[in-house]
mmCIF file of the N, C-alpha and C atoms, coordinates in Angstrom:
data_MODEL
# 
_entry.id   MODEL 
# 
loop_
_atom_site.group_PDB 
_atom_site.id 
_atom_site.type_symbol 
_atom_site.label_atom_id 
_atom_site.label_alt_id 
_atom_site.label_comp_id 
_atom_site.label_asym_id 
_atom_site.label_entity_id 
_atom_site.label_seq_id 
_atom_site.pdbx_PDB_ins_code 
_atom_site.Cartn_x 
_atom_site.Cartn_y 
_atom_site.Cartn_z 
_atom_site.occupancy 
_atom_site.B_iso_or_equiv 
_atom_site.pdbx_formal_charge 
_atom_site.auth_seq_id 
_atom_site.auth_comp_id 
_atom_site.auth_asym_id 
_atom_site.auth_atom_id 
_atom_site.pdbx_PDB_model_num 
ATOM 1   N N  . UNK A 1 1  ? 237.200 242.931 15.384 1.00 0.00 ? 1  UNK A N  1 
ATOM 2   C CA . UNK A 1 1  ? 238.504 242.905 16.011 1.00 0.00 ? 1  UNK A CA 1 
ATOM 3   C C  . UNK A 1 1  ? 238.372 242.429 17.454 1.00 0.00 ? 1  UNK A C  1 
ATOM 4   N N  . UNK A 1 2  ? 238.832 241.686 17.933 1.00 0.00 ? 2  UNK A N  1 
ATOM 5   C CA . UNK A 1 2  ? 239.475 240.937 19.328 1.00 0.00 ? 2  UNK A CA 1 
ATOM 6   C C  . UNK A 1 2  ? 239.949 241.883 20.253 1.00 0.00 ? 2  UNK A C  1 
ATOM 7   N N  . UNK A 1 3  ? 239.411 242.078 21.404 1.00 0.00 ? 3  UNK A N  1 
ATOM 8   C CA . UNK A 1 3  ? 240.450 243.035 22.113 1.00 0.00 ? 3  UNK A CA 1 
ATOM 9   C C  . UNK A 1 3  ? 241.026 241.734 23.246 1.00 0.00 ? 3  UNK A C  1 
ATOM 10  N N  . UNK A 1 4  ? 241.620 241.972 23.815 1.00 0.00 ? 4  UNK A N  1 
ATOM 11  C CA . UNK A 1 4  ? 242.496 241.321 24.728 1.00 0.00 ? 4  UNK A CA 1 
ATOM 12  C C  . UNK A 1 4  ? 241.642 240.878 25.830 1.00 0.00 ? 4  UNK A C  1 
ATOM 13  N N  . UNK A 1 5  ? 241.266 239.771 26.846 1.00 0.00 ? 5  UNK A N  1 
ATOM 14  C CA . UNK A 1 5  ? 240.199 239.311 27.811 1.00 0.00 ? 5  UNK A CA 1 
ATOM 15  C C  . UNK A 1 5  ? 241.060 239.159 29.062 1.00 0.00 ? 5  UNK A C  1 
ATOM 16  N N  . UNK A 1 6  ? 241.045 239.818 30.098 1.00 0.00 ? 6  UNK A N  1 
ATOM 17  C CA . UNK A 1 6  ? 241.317 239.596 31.368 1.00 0.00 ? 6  UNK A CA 1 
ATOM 18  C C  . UNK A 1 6  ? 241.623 237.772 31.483 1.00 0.00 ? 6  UNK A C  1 
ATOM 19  N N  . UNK A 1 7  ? 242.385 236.902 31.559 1.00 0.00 ? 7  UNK A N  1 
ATOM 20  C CA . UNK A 1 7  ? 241.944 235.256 32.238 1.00 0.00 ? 7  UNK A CA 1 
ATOM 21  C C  . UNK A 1 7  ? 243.105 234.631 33.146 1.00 0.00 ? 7  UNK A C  1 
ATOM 22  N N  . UNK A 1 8  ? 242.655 234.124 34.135 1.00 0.00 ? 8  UNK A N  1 
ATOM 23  C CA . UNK A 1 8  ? 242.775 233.871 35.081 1.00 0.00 ? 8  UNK A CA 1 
ATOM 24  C C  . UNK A 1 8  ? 243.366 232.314 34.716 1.00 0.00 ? 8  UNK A C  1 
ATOM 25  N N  . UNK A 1 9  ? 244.644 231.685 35.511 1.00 0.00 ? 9  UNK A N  1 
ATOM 26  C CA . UNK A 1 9  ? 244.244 230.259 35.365 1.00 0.00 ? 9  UNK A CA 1 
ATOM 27  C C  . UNK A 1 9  ? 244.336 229.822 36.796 1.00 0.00 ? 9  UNK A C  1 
ATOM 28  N N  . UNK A 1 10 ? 243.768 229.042 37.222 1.00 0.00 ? 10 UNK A N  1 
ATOM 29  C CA . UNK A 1 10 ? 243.426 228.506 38.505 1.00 0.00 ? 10 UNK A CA 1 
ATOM 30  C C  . UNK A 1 10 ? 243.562 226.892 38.561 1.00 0.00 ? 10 UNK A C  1 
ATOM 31  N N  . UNK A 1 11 ? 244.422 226.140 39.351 1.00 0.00 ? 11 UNK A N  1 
ATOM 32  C CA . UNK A 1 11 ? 244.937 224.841 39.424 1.00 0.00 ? 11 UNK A CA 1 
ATOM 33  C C  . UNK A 1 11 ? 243.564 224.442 39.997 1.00 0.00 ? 11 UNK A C  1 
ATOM 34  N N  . UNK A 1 12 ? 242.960 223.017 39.639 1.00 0.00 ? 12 UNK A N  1 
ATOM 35  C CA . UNK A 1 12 ? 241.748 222.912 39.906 1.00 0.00 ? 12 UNK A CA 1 
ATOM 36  C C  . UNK A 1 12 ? 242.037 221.256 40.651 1.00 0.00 ? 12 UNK A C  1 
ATOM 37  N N  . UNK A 1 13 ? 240.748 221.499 41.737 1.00 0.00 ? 13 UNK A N  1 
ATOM 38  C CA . UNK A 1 13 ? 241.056 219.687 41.871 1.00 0.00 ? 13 UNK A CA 1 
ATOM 39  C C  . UNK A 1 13 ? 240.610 218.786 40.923 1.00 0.00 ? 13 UNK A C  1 
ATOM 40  N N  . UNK A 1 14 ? 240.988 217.496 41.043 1.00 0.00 ? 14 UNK A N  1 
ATOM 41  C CA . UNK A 1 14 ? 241.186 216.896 40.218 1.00 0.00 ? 14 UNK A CA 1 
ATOM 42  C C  . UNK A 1 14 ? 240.235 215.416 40.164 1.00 0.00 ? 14 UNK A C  1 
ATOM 43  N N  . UNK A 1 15 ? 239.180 215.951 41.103 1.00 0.00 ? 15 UNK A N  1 
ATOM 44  C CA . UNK A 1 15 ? 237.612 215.225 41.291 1.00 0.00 ? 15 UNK A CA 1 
ATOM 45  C C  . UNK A 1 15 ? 236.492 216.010 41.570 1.00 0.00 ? 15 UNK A C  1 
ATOM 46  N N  . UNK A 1 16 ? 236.848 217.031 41.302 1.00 0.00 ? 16 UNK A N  1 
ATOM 47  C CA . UNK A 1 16 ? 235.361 218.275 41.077 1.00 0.00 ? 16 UNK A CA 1 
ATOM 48  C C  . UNK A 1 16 ? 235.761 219.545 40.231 1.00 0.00 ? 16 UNK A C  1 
ATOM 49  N N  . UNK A 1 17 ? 235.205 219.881 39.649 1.00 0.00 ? 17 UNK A N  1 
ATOM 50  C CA . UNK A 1 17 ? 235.630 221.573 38.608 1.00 0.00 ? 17 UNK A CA 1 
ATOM 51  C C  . UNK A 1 17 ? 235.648 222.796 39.959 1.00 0.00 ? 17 UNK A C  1 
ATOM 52  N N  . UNK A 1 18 ? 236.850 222.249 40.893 1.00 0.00 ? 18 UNK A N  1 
ATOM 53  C CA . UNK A 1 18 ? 236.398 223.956 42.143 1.00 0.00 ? 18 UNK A CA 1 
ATOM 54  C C  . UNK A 1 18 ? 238.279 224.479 41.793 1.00 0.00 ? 18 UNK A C  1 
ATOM 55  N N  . UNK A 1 19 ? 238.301 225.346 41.554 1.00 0.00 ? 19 UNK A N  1 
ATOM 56  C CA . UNK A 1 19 ? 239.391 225.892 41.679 1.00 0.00 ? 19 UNK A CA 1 
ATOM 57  C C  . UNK A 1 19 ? 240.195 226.218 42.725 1.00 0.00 ? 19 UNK A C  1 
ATOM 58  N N  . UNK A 1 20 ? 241.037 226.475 42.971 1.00 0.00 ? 20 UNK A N  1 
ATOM 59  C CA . UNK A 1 20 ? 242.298 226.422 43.956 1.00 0.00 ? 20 UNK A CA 1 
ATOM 60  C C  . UNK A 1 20 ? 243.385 227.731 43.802 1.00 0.00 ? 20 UNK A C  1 
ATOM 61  N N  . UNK A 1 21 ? 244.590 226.974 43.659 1.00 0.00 ? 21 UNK A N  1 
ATOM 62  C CA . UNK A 1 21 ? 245.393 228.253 43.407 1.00 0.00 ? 21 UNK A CA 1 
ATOM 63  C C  . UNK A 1 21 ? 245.332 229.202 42.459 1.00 0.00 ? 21 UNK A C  1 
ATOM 64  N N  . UNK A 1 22 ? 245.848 230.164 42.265 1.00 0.00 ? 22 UNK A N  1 
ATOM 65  C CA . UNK A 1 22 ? 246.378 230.892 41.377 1.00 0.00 ? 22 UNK A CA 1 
ATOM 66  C C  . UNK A 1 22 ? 247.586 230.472 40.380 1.00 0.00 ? 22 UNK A C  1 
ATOM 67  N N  . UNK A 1 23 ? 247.482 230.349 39.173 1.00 0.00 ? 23 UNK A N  1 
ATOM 68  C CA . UNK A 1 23 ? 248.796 229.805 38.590 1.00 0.00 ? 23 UNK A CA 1 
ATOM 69  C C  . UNK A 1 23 ? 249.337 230.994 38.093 1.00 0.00 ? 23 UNK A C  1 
ATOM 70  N N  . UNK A 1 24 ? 248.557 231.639 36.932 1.00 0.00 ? 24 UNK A N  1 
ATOM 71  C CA . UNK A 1 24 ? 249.059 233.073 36.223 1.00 0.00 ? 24 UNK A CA 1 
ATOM 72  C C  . UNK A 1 24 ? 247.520 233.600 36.054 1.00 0.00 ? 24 UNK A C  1 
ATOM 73  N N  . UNK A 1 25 ? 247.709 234.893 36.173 1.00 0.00 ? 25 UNK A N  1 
ATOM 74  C CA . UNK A 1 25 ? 247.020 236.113 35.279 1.00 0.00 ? 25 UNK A CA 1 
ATOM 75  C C  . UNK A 1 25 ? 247.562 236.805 34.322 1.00 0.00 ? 25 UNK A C  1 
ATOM 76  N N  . UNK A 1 26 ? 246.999 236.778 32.866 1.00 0.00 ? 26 UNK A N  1 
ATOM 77  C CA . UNK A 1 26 ? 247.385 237.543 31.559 1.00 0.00 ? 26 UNK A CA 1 
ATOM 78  C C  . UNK A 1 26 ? 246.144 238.006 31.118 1.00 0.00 ? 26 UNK A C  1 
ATOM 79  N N  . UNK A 1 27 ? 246.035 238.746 30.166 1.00 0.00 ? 27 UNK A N  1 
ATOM 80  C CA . UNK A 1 27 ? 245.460 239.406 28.959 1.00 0.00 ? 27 UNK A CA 1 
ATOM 81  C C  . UNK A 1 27 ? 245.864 238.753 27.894 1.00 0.00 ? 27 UNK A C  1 
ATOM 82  N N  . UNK A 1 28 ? 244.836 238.059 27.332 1.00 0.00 ? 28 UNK A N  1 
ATOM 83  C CA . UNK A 1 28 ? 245.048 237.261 26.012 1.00 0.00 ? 28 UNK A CA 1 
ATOM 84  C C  . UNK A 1 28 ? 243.828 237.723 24.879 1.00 0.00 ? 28 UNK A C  1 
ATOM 85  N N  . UNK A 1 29 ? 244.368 237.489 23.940 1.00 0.00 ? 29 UNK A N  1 
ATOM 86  C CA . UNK A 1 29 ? 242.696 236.939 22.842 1.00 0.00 ? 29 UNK A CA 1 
ATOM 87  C C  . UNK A 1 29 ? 242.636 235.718 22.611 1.00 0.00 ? 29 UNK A C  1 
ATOM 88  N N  . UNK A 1 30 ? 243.414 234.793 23.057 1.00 0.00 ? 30 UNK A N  1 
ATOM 89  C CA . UNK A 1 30 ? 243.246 233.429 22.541 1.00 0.00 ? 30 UNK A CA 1 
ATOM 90  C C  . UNK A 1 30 ? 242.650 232.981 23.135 1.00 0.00 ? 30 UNK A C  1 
ATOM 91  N N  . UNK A 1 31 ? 241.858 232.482 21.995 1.00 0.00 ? 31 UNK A N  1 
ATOM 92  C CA . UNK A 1 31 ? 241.264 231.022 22.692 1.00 0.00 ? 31 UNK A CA 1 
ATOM 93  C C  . UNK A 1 31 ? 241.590 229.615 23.184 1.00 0.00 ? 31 UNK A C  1 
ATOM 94  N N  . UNK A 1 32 ? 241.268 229.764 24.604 1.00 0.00 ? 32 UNK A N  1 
ATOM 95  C CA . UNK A 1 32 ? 242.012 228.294 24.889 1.00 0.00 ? 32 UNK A CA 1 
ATOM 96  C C  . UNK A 1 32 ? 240.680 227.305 24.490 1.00 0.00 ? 32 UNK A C  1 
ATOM 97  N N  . UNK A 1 33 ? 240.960 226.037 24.818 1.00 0.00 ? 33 UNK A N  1 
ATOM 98  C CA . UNK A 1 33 ? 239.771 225.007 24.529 1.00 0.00 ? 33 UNK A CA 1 
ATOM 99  C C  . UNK A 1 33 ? 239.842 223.953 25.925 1.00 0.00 ? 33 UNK A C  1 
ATOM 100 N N  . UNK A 1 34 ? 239.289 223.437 26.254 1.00 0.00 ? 34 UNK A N  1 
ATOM 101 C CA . UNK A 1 34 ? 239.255 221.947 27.022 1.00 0.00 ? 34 UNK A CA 1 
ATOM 102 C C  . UNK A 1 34 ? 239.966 221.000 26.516 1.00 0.00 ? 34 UNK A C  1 
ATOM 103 N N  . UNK A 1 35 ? 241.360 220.603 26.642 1.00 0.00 ? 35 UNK A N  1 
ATOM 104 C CA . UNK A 1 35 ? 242.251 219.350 26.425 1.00 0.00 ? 35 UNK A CA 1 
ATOM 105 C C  . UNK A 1 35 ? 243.212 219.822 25.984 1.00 0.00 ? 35 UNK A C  1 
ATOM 106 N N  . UNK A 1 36 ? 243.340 221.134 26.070 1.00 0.00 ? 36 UNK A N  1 
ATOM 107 C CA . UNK A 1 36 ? 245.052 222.272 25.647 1.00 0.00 ? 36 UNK A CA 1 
ATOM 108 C C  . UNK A 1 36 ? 245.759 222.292 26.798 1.00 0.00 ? 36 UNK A C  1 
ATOM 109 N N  . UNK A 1 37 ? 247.191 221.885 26.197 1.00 0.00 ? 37 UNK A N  1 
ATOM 110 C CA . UNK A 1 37 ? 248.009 222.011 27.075 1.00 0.00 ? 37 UNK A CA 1 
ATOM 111 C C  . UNK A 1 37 ? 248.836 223.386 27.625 1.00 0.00 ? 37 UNK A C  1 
ATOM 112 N N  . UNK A 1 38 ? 249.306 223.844 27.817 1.00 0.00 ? 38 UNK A N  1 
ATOM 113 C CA . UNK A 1 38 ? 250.105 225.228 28.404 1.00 0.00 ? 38 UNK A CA 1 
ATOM 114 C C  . UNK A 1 38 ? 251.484 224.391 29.278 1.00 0.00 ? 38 UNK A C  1 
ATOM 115 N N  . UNK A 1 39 ? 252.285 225.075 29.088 1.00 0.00 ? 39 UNK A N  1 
ATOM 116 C CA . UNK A 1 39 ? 253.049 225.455 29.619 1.00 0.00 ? 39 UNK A CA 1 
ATOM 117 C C  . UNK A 1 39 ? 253.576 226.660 30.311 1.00 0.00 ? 39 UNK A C  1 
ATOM 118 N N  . UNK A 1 40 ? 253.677 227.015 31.566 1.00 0.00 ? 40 UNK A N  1 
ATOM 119 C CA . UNK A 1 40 ? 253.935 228.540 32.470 1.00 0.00 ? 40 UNK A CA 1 
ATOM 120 C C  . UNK A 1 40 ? 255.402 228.350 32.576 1.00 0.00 ? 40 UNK A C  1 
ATOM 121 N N  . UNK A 1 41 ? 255.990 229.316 32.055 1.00 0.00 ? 41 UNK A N  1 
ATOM 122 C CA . UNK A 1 41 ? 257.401 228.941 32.261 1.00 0.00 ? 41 UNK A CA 1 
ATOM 123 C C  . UNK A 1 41 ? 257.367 230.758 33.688 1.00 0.00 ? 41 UNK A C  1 
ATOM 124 N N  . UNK A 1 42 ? 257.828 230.591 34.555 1.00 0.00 ? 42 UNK A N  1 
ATOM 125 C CA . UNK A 1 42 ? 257.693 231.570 35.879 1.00 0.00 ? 42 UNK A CA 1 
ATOM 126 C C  . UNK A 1 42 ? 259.050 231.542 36.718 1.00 0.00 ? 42 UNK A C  1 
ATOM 127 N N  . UNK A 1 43 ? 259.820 232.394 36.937 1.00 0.00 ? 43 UNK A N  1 
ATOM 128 C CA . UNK A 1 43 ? 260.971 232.363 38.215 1.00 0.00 ? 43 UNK A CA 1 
ATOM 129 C C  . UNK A 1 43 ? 261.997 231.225 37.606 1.00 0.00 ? 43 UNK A C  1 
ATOM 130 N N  . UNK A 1 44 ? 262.358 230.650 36.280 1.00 0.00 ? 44 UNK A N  1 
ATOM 131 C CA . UNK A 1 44 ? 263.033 229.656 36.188 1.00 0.00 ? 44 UNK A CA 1 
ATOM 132 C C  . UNK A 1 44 ? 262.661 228.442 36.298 1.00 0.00 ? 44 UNK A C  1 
ATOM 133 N N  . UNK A 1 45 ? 261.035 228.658 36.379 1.00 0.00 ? 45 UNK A N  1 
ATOM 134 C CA . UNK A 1 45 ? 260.259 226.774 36.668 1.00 0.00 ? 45 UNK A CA 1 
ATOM 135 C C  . UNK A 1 45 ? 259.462 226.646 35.438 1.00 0.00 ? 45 UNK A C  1 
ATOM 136 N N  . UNK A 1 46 ? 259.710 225.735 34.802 1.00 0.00 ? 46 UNK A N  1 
ATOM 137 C CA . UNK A 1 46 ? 258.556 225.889 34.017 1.00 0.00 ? 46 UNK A CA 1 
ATOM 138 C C  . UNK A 1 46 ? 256.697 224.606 34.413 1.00 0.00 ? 46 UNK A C  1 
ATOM 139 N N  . UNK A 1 47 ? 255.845 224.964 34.323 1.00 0.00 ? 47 UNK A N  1 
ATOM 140 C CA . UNK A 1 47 ? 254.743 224.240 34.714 1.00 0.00 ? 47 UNK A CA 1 
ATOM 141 C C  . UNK A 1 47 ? 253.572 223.613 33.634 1.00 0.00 ? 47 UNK A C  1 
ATOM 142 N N  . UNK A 1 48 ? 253.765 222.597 33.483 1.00 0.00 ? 48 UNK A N  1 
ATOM 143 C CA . UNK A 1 48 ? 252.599 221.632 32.427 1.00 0.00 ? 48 UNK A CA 1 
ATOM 144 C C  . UNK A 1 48 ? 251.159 221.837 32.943 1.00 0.00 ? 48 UNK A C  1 
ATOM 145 N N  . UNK A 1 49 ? 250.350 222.234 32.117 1.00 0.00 ? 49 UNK A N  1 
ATOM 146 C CA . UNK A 1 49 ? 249.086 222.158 32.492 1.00 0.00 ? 49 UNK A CA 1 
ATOM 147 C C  . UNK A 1 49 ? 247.967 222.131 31.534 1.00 0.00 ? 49 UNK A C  1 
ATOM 148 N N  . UNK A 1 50 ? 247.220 221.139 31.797 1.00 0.00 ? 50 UNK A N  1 
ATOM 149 C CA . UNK A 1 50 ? 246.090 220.425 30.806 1.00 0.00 ? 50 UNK A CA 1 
ATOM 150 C C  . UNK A 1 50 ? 244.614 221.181 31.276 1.00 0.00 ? 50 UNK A C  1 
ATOM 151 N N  . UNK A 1 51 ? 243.747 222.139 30.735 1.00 0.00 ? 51 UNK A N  1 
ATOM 152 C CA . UNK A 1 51 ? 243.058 222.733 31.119 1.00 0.00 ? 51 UNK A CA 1 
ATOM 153 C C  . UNK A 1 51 ? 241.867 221.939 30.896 1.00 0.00 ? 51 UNK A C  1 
ATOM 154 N N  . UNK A 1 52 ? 241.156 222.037 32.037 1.00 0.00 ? 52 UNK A N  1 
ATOM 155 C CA . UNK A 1 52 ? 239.901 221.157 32.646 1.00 0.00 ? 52 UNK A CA 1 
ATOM 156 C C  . UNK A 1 52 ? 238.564 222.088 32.014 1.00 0.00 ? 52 UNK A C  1 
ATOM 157 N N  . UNK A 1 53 ? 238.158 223.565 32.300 1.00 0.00 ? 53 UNK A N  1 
ATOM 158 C CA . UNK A 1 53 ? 236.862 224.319 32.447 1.00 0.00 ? 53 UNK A CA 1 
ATOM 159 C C  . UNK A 1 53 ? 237.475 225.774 32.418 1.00 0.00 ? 53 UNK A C  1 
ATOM 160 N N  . UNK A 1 54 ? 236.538 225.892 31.732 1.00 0.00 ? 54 UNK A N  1 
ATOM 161 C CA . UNK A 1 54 ? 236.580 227.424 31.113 1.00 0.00 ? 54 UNK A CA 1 
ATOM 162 C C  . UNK A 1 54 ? 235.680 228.246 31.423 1.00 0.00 ? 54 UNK A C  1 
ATOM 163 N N  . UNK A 1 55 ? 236.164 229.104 32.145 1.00 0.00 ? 55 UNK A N  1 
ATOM 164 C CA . UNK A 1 55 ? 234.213 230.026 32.832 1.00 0.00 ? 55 UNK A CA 1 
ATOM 165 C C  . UNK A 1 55 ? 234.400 231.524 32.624 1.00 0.00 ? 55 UNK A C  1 
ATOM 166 N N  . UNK A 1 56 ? 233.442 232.004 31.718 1.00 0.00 ? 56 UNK A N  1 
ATOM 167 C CA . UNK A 1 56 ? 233.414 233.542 31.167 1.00 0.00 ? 56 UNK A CA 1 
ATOM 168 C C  . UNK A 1 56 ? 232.290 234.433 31.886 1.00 0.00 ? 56 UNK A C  1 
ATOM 169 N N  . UNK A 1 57 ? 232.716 235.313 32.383 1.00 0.00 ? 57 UNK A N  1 
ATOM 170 C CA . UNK A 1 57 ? 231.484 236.180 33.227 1.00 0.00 ? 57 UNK A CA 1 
ATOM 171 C C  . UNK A 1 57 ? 231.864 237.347 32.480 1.00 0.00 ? 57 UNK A C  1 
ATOM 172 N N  . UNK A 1 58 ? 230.561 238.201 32.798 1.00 0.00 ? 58 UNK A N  1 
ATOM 173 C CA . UNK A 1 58 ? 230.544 239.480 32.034 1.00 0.00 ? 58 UNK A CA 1 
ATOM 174 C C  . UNK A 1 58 ? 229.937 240.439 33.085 1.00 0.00 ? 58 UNK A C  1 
ATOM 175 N N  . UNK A 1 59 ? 230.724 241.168 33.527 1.00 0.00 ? 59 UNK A N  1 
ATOM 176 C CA . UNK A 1 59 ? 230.337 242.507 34.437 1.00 0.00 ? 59 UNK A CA 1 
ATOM 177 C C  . UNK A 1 59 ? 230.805 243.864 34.091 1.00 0.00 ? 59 UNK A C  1 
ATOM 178 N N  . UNK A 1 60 ? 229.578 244.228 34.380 1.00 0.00 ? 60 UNK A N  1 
ATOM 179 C CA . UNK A 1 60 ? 229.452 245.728 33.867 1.00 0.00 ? 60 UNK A CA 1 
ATOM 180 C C  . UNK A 1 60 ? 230.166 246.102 32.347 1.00 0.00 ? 60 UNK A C  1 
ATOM 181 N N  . UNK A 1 61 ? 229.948 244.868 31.297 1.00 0.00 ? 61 UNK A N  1 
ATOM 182 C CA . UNK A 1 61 ? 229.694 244.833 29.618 1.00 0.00 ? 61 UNK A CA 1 
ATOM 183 C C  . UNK A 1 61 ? 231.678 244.347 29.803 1.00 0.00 ? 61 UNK A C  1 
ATOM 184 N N  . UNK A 1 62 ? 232.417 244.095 30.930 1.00 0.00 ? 62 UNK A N  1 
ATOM 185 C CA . UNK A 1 62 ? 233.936 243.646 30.250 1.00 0.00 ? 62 UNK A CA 1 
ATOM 186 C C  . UNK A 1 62 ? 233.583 242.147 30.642 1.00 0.00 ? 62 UNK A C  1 
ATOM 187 N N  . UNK A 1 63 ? 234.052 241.434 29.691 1.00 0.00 ? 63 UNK A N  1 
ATOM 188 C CA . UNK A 1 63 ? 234.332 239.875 29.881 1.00 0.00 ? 63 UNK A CA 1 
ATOM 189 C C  . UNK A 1 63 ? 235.357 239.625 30.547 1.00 0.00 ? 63 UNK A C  1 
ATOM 190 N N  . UNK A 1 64 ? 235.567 238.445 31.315 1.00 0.00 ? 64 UNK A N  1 
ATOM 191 C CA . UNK A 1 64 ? 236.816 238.002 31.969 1.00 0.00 ? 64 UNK A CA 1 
ATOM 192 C C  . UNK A 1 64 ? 236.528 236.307 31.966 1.00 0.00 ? 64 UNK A C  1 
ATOM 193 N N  . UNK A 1 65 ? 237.428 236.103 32.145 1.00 0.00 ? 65 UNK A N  1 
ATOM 194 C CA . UNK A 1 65 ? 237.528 234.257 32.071 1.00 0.00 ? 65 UNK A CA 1 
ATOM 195 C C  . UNK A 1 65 ? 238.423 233.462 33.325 1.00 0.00 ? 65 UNK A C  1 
ATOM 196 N N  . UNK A 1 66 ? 237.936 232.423 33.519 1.00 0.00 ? 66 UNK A N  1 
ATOM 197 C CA . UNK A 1 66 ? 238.938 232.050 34.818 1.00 0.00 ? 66 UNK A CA 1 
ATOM 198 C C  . UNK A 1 66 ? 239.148 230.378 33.715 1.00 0.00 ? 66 UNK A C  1 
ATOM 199 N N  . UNK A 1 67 ? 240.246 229.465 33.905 1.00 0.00 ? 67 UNK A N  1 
ATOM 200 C CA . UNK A 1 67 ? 240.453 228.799 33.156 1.00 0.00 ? 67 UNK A CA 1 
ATOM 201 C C  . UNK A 1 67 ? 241.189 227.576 34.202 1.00 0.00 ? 67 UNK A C  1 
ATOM 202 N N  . UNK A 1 68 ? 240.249 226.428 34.648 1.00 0.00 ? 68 UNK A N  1 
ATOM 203 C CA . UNK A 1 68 ? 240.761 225.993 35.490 1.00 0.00 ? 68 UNK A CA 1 
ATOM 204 C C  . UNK A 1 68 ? 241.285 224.133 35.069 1.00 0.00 ? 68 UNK A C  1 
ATOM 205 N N  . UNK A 1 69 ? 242.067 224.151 35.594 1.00 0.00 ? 69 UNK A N  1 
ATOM 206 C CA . UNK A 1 69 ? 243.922 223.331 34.929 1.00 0.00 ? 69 UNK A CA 1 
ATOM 207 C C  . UNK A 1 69 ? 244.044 222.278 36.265 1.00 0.00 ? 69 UNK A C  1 
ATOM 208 N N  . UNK A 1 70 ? 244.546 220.912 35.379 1.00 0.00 ? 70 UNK A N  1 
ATOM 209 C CA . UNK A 1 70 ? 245.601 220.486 36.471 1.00 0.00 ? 70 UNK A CA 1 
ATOM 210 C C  . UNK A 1 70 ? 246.852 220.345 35.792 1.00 0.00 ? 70 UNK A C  1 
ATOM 211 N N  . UNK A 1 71 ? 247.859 220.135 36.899 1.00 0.00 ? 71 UNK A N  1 
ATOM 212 C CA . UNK A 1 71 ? 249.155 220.137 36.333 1.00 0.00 ? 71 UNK A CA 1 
ATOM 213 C C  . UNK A 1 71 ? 249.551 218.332 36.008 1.00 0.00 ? 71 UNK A C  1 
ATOM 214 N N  . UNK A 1 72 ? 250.252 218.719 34.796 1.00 0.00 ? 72 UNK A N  1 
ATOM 215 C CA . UNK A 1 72 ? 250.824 217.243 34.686 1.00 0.00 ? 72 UNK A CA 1 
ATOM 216 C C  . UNK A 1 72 ? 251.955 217.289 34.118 1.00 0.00 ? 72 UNK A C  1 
# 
């Protein structure tokens, strides 16, 4: 069974994998992949974003993920 993973998405530049803003934080089980799109719909805006890098760390045995995006 899947439990839910802390992930982060972070707007990334768009000539090196370094992350930048904050877009959203959720609890998901899904798996995202490299070339998935998202949509953040937030405050009445909604935001396109094509995810670049996917980075999973594991501290003290919980996983978390940061998932870094540009917008298009």
């Amino acid at each position: 069974m899947l439990s839910a993973m802390k992930t982060e998405f972070f707007e990334s530049d768009p000539f090196s994998p370094r992350k930048a803003e904050l877009l959203l934080s959720i609890d998901t089980d899904y798996r995202f992949e490299k070339g998935d799109e998202v949509v953040i719909e937030s405050g009445g805006r909604a935001t396109k974003i094509r995810i670049m890098d996917i980075r999973v760390a594991v501290r003290s045995g919980i996983l978390s993920r940061e998932v870094l995006a540009l917008k298009v």
